[in-house]
N, C-alpha and C positions, 0 to 999 in steps of 0.2 A: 306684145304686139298691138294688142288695143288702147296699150295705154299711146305708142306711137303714131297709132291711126288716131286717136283725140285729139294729140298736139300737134301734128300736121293740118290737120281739119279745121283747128282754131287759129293756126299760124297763116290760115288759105284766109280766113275770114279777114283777120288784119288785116292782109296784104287787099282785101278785093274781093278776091276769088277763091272757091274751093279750090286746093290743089288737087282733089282725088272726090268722085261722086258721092255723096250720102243719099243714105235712104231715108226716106221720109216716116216716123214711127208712130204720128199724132198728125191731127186735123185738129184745128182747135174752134176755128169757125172758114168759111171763105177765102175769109185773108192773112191767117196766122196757123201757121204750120212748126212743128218739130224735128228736128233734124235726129239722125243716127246718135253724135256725139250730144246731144243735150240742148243743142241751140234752138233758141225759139223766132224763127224768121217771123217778120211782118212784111208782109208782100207793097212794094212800092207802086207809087201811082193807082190804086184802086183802094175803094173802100165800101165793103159787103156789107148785108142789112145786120144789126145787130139781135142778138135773142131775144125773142117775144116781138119781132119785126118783119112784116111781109118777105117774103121768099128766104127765111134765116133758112130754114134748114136744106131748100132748095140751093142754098151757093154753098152751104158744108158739105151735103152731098157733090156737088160738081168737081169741090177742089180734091174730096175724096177720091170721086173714080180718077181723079187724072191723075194725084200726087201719094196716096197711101200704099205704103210698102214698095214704093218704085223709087228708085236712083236720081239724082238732080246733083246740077252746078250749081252753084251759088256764085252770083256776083255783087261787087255795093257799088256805090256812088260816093257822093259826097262825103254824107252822113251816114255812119257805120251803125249807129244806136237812136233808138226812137227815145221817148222820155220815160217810157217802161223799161227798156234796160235791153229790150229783141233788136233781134239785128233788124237792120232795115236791106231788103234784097231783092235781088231778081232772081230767079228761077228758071234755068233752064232743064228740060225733059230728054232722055237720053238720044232724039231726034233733031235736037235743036231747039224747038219751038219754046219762046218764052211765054214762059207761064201766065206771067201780070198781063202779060198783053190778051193770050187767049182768054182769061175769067172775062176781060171787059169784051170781048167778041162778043161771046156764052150768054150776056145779058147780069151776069151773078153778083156785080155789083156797079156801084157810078166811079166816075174817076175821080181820086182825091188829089188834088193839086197840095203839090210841095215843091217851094221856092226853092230848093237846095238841089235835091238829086232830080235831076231834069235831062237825062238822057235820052230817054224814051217819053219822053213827054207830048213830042208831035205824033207819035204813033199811039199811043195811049188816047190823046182826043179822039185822034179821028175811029180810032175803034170803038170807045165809048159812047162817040156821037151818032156811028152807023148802026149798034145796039138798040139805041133809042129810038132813031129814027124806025127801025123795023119792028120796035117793039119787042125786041128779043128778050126771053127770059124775065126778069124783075120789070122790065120795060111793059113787058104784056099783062103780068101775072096780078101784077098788084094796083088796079084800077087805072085811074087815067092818070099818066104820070108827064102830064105838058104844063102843068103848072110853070110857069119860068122865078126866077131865082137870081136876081143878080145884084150887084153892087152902082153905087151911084159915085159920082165923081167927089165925094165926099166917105169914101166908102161904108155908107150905111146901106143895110140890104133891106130888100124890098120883094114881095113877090109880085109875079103878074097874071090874071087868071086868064079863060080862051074868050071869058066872055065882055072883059073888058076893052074899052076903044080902039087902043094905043098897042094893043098886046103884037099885031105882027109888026109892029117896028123894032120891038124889044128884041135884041138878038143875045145869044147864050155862048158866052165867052170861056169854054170852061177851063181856058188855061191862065184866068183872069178872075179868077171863082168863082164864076156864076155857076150855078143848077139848073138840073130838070126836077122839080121834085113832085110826086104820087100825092097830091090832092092838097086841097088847105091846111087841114089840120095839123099833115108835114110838114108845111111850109111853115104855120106857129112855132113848132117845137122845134123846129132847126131854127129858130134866132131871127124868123124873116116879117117884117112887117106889110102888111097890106100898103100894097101904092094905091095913087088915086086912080078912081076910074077913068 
């Protein structure tokens, strides 16, 4: 019997969709969860703070109380597998409510833009943007996080601080890959160099 609940549940992932709910048996961080049968989803459109990184444990708890030992749908997109080998999915909660979307409500992490499975993509900005905008979560917790973050028509990225000229013209495009990101020194290590003042 379980070995037929494994291969229904993997034959569900093929196709899309769970055919029958799994429970969730692992949190791995924020955005990477365990399924019943052994699968390790990576939750689509968001991307949580990593370990030894402001509010880590704050979104591994979040996605804890919503997803550990409880029942979920699984759906995919485009792209079935990430380049670690986890499913790439959405999450829905035995009420409906999709999961990737509620973390980015929560504040638990930023939206991670991916060209391929773009479903929810519009609903994803504008939650991760309302996030921010209110400071919710990782938006409030972890200093000031209006740093901007975006790309140039050449697309080299650049950041922009509150206290430079030019800063409220710069708008944050995040289904275009811009950021918000939590102060300078994150803005160096995420790849971004200083624009002019």
């Amino acid at each position: 019997m379980k070995k037929t609940i494994k291969l229904l549940g993997l034959l569900g992932i093929i196709l899309g969709v769970s055919t029958i709910p799994l429970k969730i048996t692992r949190v791995i961080d924020g955005d990477t969860v365990v399924l019943s049968n052994g699968v390790h989803v990576r939750l689509i459109g968001i991307d949580t703070p990593e370990k030894n990184n402001c509010f880590f444990s704050e979104a591994t708890k979040i996605t804890s109380d919503l997803l550990l030992n409880k029942k979920v749908v699984l759906k995919t997109d485009v792209d079935d597998l990430d380049q670690f080998g986890r499913t790439l999915g959405y999450l829905y909660d035995n009420n409906g409510i999709l999961i990737n979307q509620k973390l980015l409500e929560l504040g638990s992490g930023e939206f991670f833009l991916d060209n391929q499975n773009i479903k929810y993509q519009k609903e994803f900005v504008s939650a991760a943007t309302a996030a921010h905008d209110k400071k919710v979560g990782m938006w409030g917790a972890c200093g000031s996080c209006d740093v901007k973050g975006n790309y140039d028509i050449h697309g080299r990225r650049y950041y922009h601080l509150p206290s430079f000229r030019h800063y409220d013209q710069v708008v944050i495009n995040l289904d275009k890959g811009d950021r918000w990101l939590c102060g300078e020194p994150y803005a160096i290590k995420a790849g971004f160099t200083k624009a002019r003042e």
